[in-house]
VEXKE-481591 format. One record per atom (N, C-alpha, C, O): z, x, y; residue in three letters. Coordinates in steps of 0.02 Angstrom, whole numbers, padded with zeros to 5 digits, always signed. Atoms other than C-alpha are relative to their C-alpha. Layout:
// residues N
ZXYAla
...
// end
This chain:
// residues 85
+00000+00041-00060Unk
+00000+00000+00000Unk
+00000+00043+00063Unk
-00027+00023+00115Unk
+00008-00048-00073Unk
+00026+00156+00130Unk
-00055+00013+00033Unk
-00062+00006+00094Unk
+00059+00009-00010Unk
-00153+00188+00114Unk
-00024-00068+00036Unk
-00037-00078+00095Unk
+00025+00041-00052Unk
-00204+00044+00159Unk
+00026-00045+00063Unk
-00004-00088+00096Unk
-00026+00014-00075Unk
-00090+00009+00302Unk
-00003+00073+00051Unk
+00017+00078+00109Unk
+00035-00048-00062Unk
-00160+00183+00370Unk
-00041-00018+00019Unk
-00046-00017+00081Unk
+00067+00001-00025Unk
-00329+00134+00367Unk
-00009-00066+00057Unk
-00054-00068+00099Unk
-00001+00046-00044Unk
-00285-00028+00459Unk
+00033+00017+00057Unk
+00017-00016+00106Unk
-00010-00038-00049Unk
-00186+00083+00576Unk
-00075+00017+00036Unk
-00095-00007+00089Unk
+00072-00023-00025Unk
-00360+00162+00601Unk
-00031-00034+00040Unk
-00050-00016+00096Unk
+00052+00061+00002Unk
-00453+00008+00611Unk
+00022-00031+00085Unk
-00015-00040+00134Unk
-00002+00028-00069Unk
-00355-00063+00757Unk
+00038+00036+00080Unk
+00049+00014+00137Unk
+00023-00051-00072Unk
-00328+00106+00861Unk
-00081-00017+00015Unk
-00102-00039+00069Unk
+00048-00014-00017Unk
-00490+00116+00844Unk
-00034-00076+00069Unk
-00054-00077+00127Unk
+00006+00081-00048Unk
-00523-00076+00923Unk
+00019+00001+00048Unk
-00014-00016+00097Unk
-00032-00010-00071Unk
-00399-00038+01046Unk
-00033+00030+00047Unk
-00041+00004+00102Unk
+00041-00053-00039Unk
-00495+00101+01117Unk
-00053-00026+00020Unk
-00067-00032+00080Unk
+00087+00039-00009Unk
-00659+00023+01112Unk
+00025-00076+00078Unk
+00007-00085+00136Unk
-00017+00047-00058Unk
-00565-00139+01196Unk
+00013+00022+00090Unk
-00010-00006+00140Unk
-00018-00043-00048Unk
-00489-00010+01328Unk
-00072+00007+00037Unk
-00087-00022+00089Unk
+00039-00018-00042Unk
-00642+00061+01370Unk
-00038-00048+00037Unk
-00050-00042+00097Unk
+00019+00048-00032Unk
-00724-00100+01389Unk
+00018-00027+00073Unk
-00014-00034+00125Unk
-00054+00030-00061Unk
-00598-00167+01506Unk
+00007+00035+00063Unk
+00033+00015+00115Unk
+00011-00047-00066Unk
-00638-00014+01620Unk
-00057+00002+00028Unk
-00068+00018+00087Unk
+00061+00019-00029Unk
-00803-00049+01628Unk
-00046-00084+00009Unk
-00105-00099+00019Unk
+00008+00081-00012Unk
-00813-00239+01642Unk
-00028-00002+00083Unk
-00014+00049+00115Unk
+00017+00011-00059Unk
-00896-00306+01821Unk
-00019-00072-00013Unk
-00056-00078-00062Unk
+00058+00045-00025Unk
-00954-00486+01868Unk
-00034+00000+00056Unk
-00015-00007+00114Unk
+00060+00024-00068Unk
-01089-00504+01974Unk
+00020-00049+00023Unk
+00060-00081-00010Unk
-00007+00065-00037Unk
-01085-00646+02109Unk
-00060-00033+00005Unk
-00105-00018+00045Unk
+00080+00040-00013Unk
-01227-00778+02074Unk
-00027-00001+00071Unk
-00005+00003+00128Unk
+00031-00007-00071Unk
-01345-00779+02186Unk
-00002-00077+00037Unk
-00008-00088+00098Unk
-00005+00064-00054Unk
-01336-00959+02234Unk
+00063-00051-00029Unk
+00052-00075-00085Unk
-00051+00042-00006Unk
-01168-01068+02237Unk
+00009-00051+00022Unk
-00014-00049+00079Unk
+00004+00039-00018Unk
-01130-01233+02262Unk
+00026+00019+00069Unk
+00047+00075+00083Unk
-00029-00003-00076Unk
-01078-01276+02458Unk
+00078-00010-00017Unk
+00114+00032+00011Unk
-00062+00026+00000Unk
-00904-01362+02398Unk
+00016+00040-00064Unk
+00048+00010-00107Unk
-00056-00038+00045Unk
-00855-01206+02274Unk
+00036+00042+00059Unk
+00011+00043+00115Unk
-00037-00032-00039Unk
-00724-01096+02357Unk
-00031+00082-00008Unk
-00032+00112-00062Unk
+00042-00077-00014Unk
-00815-00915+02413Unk
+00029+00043-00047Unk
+00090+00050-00052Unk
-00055-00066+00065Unk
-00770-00778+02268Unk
-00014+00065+00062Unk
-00058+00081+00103Unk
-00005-00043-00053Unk
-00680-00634+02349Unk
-00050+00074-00031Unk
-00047+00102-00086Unk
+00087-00037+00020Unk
-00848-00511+02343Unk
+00052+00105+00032Unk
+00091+00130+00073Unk
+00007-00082-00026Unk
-00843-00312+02348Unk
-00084+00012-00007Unk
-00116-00003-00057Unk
+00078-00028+00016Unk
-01029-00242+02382Unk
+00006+00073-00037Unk
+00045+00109-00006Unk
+00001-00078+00046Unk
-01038-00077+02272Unk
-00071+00043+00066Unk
-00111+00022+00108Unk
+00047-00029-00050Unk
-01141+00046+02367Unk
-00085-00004-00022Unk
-00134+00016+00009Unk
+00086+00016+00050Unk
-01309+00006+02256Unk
-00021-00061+00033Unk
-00079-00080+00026Unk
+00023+00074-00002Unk
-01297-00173+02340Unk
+00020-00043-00035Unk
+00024-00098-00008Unk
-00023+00048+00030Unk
-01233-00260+02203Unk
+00063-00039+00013Unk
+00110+00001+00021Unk
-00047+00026-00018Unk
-01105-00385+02239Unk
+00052-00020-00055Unk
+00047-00059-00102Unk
-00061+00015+00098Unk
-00946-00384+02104Unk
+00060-00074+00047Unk
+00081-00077+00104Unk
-00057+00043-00016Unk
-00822-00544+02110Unk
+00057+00037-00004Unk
+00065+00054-00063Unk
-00075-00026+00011Unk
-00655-00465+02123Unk
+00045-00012-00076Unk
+00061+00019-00126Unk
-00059+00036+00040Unk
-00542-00594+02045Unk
-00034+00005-00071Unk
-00018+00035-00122Unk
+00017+00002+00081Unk
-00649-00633+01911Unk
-00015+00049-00041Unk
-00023+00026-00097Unk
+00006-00060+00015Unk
-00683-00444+01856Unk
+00079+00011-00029Unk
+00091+00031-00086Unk
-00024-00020+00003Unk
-00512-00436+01889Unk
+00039-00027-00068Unk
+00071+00009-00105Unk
-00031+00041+00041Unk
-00452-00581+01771Unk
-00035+00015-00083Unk
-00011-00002-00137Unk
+00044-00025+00078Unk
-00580-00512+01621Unk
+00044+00061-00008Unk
+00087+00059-00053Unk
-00051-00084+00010Unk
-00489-00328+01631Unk
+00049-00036-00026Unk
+00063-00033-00086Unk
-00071+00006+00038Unk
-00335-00409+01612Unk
+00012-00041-00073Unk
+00065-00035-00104Unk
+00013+00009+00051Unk
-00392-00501+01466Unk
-00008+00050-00042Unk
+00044+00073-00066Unk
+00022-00038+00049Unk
-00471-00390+01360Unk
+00058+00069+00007Unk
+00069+00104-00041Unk
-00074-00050+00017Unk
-00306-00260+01417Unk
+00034-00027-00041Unk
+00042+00004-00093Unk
-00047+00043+00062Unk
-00195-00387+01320Unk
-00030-00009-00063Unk
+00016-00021-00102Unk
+00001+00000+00026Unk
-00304-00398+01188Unk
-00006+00068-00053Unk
+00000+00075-00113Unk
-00016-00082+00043Unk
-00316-00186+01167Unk
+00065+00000-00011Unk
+00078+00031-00063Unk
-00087-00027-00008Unk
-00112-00181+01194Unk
+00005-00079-00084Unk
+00057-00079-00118Unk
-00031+00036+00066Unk
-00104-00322+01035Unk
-00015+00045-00059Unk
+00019+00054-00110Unk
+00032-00017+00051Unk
-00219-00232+00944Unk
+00007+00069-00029Unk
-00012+00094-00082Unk
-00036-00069+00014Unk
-00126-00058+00980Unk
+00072-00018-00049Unk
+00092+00014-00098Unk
-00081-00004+00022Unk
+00056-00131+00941Unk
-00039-00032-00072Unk
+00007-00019-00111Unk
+00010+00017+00092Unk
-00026-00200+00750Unk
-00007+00072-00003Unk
+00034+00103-00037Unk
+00006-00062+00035Unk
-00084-00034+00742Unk
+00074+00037-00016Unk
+00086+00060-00072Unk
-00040-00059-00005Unk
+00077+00063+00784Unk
+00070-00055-00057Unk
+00126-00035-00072Unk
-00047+00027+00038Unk
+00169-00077+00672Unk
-00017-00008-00089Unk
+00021-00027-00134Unk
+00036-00022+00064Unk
+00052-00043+00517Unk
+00019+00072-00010Unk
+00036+00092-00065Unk
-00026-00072+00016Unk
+00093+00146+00551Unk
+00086+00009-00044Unk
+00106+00033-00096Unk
-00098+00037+00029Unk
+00318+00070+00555Unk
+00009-00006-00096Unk
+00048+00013-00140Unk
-00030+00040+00060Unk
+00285-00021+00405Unk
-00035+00051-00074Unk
-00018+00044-00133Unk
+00014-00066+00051Unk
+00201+00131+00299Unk
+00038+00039-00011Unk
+00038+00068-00065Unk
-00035-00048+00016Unk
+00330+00233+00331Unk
+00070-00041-00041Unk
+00111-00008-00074Unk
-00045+00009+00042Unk
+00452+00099+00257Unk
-00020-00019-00051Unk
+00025-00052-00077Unk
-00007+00003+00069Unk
+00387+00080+00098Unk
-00051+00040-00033Unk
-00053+00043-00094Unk
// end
């Protein structure tokens, strides 16, 4: 059973990481055309021109962070539970 609660150690560092990096490179764009009666998304222009939504960039990062930090603590609790039995 150690074995294979290393390799699932493995399995969901490895996810984590991948999630991580994602989450650093996440952006939404701001459609180009919006209704009149939605509320303005708070805009950064990048120096290329492209226009990123803030919030909603910001609200995806913090997603996909919570789902690397679940997918680290299984890992580091598959590592726990190898070493007790």
């Amino acid at each position: 059973m150690g074995k294979y609660m290393e390799w699932a150690s493995m399995l969901f560092a490895a996810v984590s990481a991948l999630l991580w990096l994602r989450a650093s490179l996440v952006e939404i764009k701001v459609p180009k055309v919006s209704l009149p009666f939605q509320n303005p998304p708070l805009v950064m222009v990048k120096p290329n021109g492209t226009a990123v939504d803030i919030l909603a960039t910001a609200h995806r990062q913090t997603r996909l962070n919570a789902y690397a930090a679940g997918c680290a603590s299984v890992a580091a609790a598959c590592i726990a539970l190898k070493g007790l039995f």
